[in-house]
C-alpha positions as a Markdown table, in Angstrom:
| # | Residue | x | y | z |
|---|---|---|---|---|
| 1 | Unk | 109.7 | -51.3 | 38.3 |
| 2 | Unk | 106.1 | -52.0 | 39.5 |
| 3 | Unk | 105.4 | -47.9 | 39.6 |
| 4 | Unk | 106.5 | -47.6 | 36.2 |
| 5 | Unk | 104.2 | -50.6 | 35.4 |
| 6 | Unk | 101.4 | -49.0 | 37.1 |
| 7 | Unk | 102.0 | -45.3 | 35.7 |
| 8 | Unk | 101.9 | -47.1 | 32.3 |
| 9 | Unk | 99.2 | -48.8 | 33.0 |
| 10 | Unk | 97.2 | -45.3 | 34.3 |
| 11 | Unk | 98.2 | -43.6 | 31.4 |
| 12 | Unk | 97.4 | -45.5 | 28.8 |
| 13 | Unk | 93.7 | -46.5 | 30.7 |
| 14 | Unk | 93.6 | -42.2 | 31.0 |
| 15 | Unk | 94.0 | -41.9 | 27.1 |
| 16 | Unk | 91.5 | -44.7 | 26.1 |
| 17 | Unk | 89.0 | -42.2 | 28.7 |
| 18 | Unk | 90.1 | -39.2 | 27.4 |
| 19 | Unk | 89.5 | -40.2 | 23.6 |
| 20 | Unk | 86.2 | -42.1 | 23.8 |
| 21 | Unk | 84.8 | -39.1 | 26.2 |
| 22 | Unk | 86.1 | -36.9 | 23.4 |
| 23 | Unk | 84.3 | -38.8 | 21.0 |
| 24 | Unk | 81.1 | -38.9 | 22.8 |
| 25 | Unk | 81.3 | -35.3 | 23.5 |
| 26 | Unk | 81.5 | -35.0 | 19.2 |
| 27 | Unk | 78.0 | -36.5 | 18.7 |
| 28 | Unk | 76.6 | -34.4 | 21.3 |
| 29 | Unk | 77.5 | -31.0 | 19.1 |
| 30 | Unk | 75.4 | -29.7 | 16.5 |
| 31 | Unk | 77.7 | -31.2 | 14.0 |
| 32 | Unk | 78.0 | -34.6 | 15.1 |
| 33 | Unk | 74.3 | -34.7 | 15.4 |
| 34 | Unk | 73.5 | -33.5 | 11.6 |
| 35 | Unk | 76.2 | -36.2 | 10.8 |
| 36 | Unk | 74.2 | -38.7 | 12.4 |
| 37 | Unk | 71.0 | -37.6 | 11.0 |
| 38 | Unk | 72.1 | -37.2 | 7.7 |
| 39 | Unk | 74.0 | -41.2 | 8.1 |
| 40 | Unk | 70.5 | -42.4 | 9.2 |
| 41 | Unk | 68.4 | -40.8 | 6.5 |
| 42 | Unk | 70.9 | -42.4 | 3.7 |
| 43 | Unk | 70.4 | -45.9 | 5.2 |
| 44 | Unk | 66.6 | -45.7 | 5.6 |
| 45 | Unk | 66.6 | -44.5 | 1.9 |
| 46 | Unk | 68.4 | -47.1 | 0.6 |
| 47 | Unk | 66.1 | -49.5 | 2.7 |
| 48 | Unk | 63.7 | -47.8 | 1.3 |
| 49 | Unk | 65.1 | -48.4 | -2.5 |
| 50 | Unk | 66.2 | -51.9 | -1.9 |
| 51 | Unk | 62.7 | -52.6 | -0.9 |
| 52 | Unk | 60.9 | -50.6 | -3.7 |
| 53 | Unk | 63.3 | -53.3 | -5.8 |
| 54 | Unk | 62.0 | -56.7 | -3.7 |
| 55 | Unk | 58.3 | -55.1 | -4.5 |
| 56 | Unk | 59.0 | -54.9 | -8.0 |
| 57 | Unk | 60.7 | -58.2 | -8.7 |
| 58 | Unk | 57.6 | -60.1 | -6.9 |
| 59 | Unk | 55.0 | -57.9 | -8.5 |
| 60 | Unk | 56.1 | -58.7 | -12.2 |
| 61 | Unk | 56.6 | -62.3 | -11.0 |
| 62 | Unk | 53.3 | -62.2 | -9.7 |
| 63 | Unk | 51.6 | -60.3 | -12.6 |
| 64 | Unk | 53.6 | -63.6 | -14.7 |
| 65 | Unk | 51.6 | -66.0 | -12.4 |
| 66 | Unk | 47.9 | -64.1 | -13.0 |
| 67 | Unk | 48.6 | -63.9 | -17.0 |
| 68 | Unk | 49.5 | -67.9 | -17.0 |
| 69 | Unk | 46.2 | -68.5 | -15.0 |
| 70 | Unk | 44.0 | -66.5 | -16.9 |
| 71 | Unk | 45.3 | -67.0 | -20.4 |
| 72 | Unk | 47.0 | -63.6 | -21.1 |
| 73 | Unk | 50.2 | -65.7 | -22.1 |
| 74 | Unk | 48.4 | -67.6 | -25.0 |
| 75 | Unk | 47.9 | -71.2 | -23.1 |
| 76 | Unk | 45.0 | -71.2 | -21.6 |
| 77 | Unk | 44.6 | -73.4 | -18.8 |
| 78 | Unk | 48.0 | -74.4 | -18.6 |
| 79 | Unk | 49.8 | -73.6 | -14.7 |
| 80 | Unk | 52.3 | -71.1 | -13.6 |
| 81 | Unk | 54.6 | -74.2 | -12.8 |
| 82 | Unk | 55.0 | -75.0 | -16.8 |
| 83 | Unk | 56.7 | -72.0 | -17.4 |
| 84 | Unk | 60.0 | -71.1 | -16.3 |
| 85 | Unk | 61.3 | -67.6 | -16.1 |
């Protein structure tokens, strides 16, 4: 009973080996390397979009700030904390 156990045991612990070695061996073939390269470029350009967005948003909030301090908006003099967005 405890050699069956064991020869479970060492097969099961062989497989796991045998399919993460397999899967490490994947990446390291042209293909598996264009797939991570081509993963990698579509996260740094949606970085890249979601931070073009953030730049945006606090620009035209900012822009909102200058024209309330300046008088752009009509009220002169008044402060950017009378007017909500």
């Amino acid at each position: 009973m405890r050699r069956l156990f064991w020869l479970g045991l060492g097969v099961t612990v062989g497989a796991l080996v045998v399919r993460r070695l397999s899967a490490a061996a994947q990446k390291l073939t042209p293909g598996g390397i264009a797939e991570s390269l081509t993963g990698g470029l579509s996260q740094l350009a949606e970085a890249i979009g979601e931070f073009a967005g953030d730049v945006r948003t606090a620009m035209s909030e900012r822009e909102k700030e200058l024209r309330a301090g300046v008088g752009l908006d009509g009220q002169l003099g008044a402060k950017p904390e009378d007017f909500t967005a």
